[in-house]
N, C-alpha and C positions, 0 to 999 in steps of 0.2 A: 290782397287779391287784386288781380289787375284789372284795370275801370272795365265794362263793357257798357254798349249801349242798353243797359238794361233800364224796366221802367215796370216792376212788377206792378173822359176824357173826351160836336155836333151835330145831327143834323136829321130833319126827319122828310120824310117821304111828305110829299104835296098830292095830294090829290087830284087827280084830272080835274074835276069837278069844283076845285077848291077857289081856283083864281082862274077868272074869264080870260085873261091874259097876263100868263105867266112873266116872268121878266128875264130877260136876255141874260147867259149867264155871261161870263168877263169872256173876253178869248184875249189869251194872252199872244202877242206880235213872234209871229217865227221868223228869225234870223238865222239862219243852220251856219251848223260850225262844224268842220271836217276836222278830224282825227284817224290817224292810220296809223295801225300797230297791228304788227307779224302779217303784215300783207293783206290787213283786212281795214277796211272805209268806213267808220261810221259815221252821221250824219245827225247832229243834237240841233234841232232847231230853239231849243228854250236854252241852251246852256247861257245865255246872258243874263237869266235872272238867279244867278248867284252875286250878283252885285249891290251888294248888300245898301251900297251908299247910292247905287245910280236912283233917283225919285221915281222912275218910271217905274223900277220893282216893287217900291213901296206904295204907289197909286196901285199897281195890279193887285197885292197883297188887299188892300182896303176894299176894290172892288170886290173880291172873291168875299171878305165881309161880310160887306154890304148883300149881296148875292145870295148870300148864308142866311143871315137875317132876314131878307123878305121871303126864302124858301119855308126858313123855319118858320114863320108867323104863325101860322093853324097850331103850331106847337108850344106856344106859348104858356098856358094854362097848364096845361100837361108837366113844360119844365118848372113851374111854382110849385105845381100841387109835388112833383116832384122834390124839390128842393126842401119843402115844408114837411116830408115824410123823413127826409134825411134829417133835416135839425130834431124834428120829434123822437129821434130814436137817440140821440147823442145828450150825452150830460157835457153840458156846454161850458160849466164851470165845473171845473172838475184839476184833480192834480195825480202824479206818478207816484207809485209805492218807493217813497224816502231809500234812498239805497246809502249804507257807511262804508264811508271812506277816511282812515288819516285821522279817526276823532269827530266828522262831519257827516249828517244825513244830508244826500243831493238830492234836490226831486224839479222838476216842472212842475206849471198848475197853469190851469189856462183861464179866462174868464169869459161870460156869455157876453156877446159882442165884439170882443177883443179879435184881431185877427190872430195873433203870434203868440208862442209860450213866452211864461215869467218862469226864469231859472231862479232860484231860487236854493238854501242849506240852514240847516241850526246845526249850531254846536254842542258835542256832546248828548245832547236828549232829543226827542222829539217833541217834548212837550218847552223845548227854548224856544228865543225869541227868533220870527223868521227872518233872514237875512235877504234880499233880494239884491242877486248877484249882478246879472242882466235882463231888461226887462226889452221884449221884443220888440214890442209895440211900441215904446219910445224912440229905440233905435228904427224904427222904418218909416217914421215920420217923413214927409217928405217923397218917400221910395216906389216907384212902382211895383219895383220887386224887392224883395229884401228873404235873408234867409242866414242863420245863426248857424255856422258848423260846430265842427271840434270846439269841446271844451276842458279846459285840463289845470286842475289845481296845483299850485308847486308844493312841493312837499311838506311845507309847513302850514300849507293854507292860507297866508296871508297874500298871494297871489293868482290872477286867475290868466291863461290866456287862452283866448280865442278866436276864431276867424268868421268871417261876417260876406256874406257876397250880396251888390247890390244891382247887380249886371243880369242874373240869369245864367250867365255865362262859367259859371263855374272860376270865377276869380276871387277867392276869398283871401282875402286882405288880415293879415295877421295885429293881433293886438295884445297888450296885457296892462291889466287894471289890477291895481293895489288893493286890496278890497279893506286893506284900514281907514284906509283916506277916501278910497271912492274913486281917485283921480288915475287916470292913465300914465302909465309909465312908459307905454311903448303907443304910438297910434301909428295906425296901418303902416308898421316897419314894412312887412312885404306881403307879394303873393304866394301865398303857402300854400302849397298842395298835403301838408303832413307837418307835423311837429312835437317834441318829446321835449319835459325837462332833464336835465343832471340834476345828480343829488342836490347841488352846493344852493338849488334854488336863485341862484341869479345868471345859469347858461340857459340858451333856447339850442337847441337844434332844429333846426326847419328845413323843409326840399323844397325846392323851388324849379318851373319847368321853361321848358321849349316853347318858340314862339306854337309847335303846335301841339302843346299842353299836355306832352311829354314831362312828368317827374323825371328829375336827371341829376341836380345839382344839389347834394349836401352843407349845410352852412352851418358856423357853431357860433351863434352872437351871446355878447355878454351882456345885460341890461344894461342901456346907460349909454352904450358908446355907440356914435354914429354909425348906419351900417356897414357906410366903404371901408370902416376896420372888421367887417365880419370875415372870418377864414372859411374858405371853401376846404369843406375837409373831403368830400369825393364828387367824382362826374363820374356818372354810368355813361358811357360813351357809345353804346351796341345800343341801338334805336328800336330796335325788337323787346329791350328792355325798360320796364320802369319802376322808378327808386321809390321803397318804402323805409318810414323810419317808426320805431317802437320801443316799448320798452318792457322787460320781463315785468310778469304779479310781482315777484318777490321786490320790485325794486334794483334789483343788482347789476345787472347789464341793459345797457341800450343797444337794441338788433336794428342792424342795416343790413334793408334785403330787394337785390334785385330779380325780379321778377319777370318770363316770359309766358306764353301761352302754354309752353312744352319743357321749361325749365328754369332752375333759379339757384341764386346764392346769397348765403348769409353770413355779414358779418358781426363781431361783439364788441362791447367795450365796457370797461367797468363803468356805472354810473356817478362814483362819485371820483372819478379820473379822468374831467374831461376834453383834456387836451392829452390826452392818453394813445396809446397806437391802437387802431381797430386790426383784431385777428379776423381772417378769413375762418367760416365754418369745413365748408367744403366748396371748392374748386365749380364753374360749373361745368354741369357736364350737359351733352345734347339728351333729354328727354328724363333728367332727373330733377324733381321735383321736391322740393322740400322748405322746412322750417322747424324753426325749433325751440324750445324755452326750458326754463333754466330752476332750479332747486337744489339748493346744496350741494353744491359743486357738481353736479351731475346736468348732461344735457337730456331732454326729451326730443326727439326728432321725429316727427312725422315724414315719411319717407314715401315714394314710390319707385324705392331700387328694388328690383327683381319682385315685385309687388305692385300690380297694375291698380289692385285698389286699396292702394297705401294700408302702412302698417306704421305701428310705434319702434322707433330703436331708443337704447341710450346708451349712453359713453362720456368717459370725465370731460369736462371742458380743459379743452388745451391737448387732447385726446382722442380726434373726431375720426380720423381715419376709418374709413367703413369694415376695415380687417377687425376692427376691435369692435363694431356694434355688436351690441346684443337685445334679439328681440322683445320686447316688454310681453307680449304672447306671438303663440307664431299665426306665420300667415295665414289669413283666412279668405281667400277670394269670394266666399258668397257674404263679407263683410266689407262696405265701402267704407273704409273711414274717415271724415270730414277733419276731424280736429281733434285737440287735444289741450283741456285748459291741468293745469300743475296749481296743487295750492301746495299747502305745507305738510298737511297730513295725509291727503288722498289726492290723486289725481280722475278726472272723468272723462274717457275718451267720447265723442259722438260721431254715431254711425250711422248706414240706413243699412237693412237689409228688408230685402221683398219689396225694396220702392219706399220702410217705413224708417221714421226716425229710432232711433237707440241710443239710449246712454247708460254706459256701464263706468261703473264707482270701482275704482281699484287703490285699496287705504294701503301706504306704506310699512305700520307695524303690522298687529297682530289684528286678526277677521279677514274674512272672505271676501273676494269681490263677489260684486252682484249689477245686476240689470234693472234698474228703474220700471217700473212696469205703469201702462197707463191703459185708460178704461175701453178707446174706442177703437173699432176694426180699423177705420180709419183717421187719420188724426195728424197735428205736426208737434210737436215738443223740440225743446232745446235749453242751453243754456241762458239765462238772461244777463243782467251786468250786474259783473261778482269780482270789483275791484280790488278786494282785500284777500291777500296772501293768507294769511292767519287766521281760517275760520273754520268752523266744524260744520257749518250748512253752508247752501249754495240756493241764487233763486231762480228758480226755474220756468219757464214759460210754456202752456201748451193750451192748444186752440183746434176745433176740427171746422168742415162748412156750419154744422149746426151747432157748436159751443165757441160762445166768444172766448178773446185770448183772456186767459188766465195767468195770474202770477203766484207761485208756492214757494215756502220757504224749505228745503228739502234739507234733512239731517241725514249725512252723511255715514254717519257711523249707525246709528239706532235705524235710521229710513221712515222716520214718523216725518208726514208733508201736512203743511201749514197753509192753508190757502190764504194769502193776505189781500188779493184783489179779483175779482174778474171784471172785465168790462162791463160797466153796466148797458143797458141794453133798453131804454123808457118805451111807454108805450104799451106793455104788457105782452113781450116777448115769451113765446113758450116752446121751445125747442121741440116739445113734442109730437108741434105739427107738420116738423119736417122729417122729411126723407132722404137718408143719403146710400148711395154704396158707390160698389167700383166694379168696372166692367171691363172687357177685354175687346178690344178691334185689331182685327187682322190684318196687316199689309202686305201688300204685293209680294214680297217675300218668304210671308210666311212667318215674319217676327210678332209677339202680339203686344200693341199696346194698349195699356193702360189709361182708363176714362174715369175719372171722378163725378161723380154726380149728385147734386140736392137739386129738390122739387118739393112742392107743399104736398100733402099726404091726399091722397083723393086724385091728383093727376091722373087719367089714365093714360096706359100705354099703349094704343091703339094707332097711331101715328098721325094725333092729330095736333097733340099739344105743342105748342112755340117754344122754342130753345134757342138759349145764346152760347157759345161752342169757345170757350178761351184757350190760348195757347202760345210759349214764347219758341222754345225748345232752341236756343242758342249760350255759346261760352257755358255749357255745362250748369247753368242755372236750373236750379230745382222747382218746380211749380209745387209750392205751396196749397195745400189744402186746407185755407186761413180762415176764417170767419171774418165776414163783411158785412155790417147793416146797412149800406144803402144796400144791399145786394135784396134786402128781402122785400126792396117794392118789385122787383121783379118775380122774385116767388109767390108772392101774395096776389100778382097777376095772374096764375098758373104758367109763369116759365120754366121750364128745366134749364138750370145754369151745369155745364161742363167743361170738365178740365183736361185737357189731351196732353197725357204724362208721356208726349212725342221726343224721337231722338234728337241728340243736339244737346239737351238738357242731361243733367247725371242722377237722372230719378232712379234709375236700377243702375248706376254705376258708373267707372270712368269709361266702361265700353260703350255704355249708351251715349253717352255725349262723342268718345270718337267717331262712333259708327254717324253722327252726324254731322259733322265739321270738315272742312277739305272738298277732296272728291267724292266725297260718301255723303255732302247737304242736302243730295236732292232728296233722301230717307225721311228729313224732316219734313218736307212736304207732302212728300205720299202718306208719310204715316198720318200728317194731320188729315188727309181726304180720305184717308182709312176709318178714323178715330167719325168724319161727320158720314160718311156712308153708315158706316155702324149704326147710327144710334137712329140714321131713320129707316134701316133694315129690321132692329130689333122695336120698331113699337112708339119710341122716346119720344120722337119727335114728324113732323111732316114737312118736307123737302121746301114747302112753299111759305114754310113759317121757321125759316131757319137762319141764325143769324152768326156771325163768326167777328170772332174780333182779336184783336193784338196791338204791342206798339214796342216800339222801336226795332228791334229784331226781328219783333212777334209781329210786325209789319211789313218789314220785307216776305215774314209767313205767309202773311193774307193775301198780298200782292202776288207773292210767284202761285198760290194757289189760285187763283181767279182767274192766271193764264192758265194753269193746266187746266181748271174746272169753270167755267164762269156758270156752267148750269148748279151750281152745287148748291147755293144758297139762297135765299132773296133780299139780305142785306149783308154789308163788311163793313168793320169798321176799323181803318189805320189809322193808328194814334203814332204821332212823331215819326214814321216810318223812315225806313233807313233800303232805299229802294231805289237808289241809283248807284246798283251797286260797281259796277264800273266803274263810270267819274271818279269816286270818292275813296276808291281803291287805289287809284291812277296817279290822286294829287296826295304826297305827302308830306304836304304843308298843312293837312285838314288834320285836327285831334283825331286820335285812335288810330288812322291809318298804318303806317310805318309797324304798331305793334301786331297790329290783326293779319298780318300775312299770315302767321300762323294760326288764326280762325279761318279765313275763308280763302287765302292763297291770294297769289303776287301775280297780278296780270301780265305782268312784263315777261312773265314765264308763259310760253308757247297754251302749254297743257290745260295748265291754271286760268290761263286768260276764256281760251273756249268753252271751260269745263262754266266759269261764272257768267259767261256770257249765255252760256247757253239758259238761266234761268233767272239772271237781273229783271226784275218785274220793269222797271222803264223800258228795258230794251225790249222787253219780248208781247210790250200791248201790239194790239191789233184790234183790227178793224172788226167789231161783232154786236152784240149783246151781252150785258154785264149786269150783274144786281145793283140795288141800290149803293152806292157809296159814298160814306163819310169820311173826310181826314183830316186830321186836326196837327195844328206846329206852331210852335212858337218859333219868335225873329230872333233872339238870343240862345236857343240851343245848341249847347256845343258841342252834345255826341251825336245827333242828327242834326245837321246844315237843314235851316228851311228851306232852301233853294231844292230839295231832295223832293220833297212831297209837294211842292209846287211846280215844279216838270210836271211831277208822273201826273197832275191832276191837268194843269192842261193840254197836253201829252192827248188822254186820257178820253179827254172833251171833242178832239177831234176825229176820235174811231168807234165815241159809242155809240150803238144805234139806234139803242133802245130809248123808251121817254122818262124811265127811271132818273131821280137825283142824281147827280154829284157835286157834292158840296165839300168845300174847307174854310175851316177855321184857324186864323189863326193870332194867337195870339201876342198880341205886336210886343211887348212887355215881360214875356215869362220866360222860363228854360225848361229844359227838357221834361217833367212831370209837372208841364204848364206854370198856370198861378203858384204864387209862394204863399197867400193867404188862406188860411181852411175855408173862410165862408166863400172865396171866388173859385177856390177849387170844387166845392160842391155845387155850385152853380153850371161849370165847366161839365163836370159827373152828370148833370142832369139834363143837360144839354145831351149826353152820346148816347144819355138811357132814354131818354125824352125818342132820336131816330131809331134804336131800334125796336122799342115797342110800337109805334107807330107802325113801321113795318113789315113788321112780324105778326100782326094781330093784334095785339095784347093791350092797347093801351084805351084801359078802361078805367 
């Protein structure tokens, strides 16, 4: 799937009353800088603080700190007792339901105190002895940030590799440890954006990208041998493009697949032929879509030819031609389908329809397919990691707002489900004090969308209770209906937390997400000011205890919404916001750039340029009254540039008029979903819930 700035995090309101004299907030130095493009002047007086190395940015980044901290001080207490509700709900030492693989259970386990997981396998039983593979917490010694990716066992197990970033930056550094010996075989050969073994257990294939963090380059090294003898086996060269590498369940093929916003190609190769020639699947073509995996000799192809919301084909390998598909069922447009995993006996495709998840079991011999069925009206299910080809179960994950995530071990053939974990939940959680459903808000249009909502039971709906209003609705990302335990210091406050199922997003399909992307973005906006008029139209909530939040995309959200509406709310909160969006359109030298023309259009284009100008949250502040505002960023983010959210904030400071906050945080040390450690990320969490219960009412 290709990267998006997704990120499915400070700062609370002062009181007049609170400090006899408040403190000066920073005003960052205006230097304007002229740009003109298609006959139009703009005029960026901050563009100098994307200078990452000049000190004067990083003095202003500190002040704004600093400036953060003394606003928040009255808040103080609030974010402990906070904090101390979050640990009291989490089992702190706790480890992952053992999943086999190759002869090996893998699992995580984490410890109380510990910041990082311990990866950790036994062999053959679960009752062997534990091996401890990589241990987080040793490795980040030292790190301010630190963060484990990809991990991937060579087919005999005696090998492990994997990638490790200590930047924030998304630069993980490729490695592989012998796990007989303990000792490294490879240390940070390179920067891996992806990597797959061959069969023979001593080839890597790894991609490697663009100075602007573009996958692009293909490599096939052989352990052992320095890298300048690795062979570049392909360059995705079309820059709208970026290279993925995989490998089928069954083992049999390695897939190379380039990937755009609107279309993609797949190649194969046998795995244990690794200097072998890669076949093309299909050619690409403008606005075809696809991938595909592999079983006995047969290809599976998830498709969206003449099928807007894709469908299964198959055809022999070496056979792909779309004259020869044949559909696996035919097409069903009120059926999106997401995926499709292949084992050896049955294949399960996952769907949504009506907004909800689906997964239908289709076994290759003899029985019927059938449809997975699950308890709640509303709810999310899926597959979980089910690395082994050869099995007759599969484990499943499903979670609603009021039931933590769960893991089952689902039989395939019979359909008897095995719960082996749910999240524990301490404290003495009882789902039954909550309340959830789902609502419908109308948009300018006339299209309706869809609100997810929990609240603790007894809230009424009279329109006075406090609500916090979530939403990303970009790249066709699904907003999840997850269960969250910090979530329920908010509930146990009486807030109604909601989820605005807005266009942009592919919750009801691939037309919901186009209808929001391009020249049709601004649907996401309106629909989210649709989705918060709604709920304080019907009852939910009251206009002056209302809070809205988002980040990265879902920040550029709250951003262009605060210009259309700045009456709508009485707090926002932008997390990593991606809100200049011009600039960052403009330069592409900046990660994600180059590919996202096809998300939100090429300013260089006439049309395009006005159409994004017309709703860029930096470009379109102005001089007025604005609710309360938080934003928070980290210095090493590499799919929102800090320099983004620190314009728009001093920008921001100089047109507002009101004596409401605005405050940023930011985080000098992290990347994009901030801290890398759980206990500073929860601190972070209680810091953004800490501002809006403060300003919303709620914080009692």
């Amino acid at each position: 799937m290709t990267r998006v700035r997704l990120l499915l995090a400070g700062l609370v309101a002062l009181p007049a009353a609170a400090l006899a004299q408040p403190p000066a907030p920073p005003a960052a130095k205006p230097i304007p800088h002229r740009t003109e493009l298609h006959g139009d002047t703009r005029v960026d007086d901050y563009f100098w603080l994307r200078e990452k190395t000049n000190p004067e940015v990083i003095k202003y980044l500190e002040a704004e700190n600093a400036y953060t901290a003394a606003v928040l001080k009255p808040t103080e207490e609030l974010q402990a007792t906070l904090y101390k509700e979050f640990l009291g709900r989490i089992q702190q030492t706790d480890a992952d339901v053992p999943v086999k693989e190759k002869g090996y259970w893998y699992y995580s386990r984490t410890v109380e105190g510990q910041n990082y997981p311990i990866h950790c396998r036994k062999k053959g039983s679960l009752d062997a002895a534990e091996e401890v593979l990589l241990d987080g917490n040793a490795l980040a010694k030292g790190e301010k940030f630190f963060n484990i990716g990809f991990r991937l066992p060579s087919d005999d197990g005696t090998l492990l590799a994997y990638a490790t970033d200590a930047t924030g930056f998304r630069e993980y550094m490729l490695s592989v440890k012998d796990l007989r010996t303990g000792k490294l075989v490879e240390d940070k050969l390179a920067k891996a954006a992806g990597f797959v073994w061959a069969a023979d257990g001593k080839t890597l294939f790894y991609v490697t990208e663009d100075p602007a963090k573009r996958p692009h380059k293909l490599w096939r090294h052989t352990l052992g041998q320095p890298r300048e003898k690795d062979a570049l086996v392909y360059e995705e060269a079309d820059p709208l493009f970026n290279l993925v590498i995989a490998r089928s369940r069954d083992g049999k093929y390695l897939f190379r697949s380039s990937t755009s916003f609107t279309s993609s190609e797949q190649a194969y190769l046998p795995a244990d032929e690794p200097a072998g020639e890669w076949r093309v699947i299909l050619p690409r073509q403008p606005d075809h879509e696809y991938s595909a995996e592999h079983r006995d000799g047969t290809l599976y192809i998830l498709t969206n030819k003449d099928a807007t919301n894709f469908k299964v084909v198959t055809c022999p390998v070496g056979k792909s031609d779309p004259a020869g598909w044949k559909d696996l069922t035919p097409y069903d447009p009120a059926v999106f389908v997401r995926d499709v995993d292949v084992f050896k006996d049955h294949l399960v495709v996952s769907a949504r329809v009506n907004g909800l998840p689906q997964l239908m079991v289709r076994p290759f011999g003899p029985g019927d397919a059938h449809t997975i069925e699950f308890p709640e009206a509303v709810y999310e299910a899926g597959l979980g990691a089910n690395p082994e080809f050869d099995t007759p179960t599969v484990r499943l994950t499903y979670t609603s707002l009021v039931t933590p995530p769960s893991q089952y071990e689902y039989d395939l053939k019979s359909k008897a489900r095995k719960l082996l974990k749910p999240q524990p939940v301490l404290g003495g959680y009882d789902p039954e004090q909550y309340q959830t459903e789902r609502t419908l808000a109308t948009a300018p249009d006339g299209t309706k969308v869809p609100v997810s909502l929990v609240y603790k039971k007894g809230v009424k709906k009279d329109g006075t209770a406090p609500c916090l209003l979530y939403a990303y609705g970009s790249y066709g990302a699904i907003m999840p209906v997850a269960f969250d335990p910090t979530r329920l210091s908010l509930l146990d406050r009486g807030v109604v937390y909601a989820l605005a199922h807005i266009r942009g997003g592919s919750d009801l399909g691939r037309t919901w997400y186009d209808d929001g992307k391009m020249l049709k973005k601004k649907n996401t906006f309106t629909d989210f000011v649709a989705c918060a008029d709604h709920l304080v139209k019907e009852g939910y909530c009251a206009r002056d205890r209302l809070a809205i939040q988002g980040g990265s995309a879902g920040g550029l959200l709250v951003g262009a919404t605060l210009n259309l509406r700045p009456d709508l709310c009485k707090a926002a909160v932008l997390q990593v916001p991606f809100v200049d969006v011009i600039n960052t359109m403009l330069d592409e030298s900046l990660p994600l750039t180059t590919q996202e023309f096809q998300q939100w259009g090429n300013p260089k284009v006439t049309e395009q340029y006005e159409y994004l100008k017309s709703y860029c949250p930096y470009s379109n502040l102005k001089k007025g009254d604005y609710p309360a505002v938080l934003v928070t960023t980290s210095l090493n983010d590499s799919q929102v540039m800090y320099h983004e959210p620190a314009k728009y904030v001093a920008k921001l400071r100089t047109l507002k008029t009101d004596p409401r906050p605005l405050v940023m945080k930011c985080n000098m040390a992290g990347g994009h979903g901030g801290a890398s450690g759980r206990y500073d990320a929860l601190k972070e969490r209680a810091l953004v819930m800490a501002f809006v219960l403060d300003q919303i009412g709620a914080a009692k």
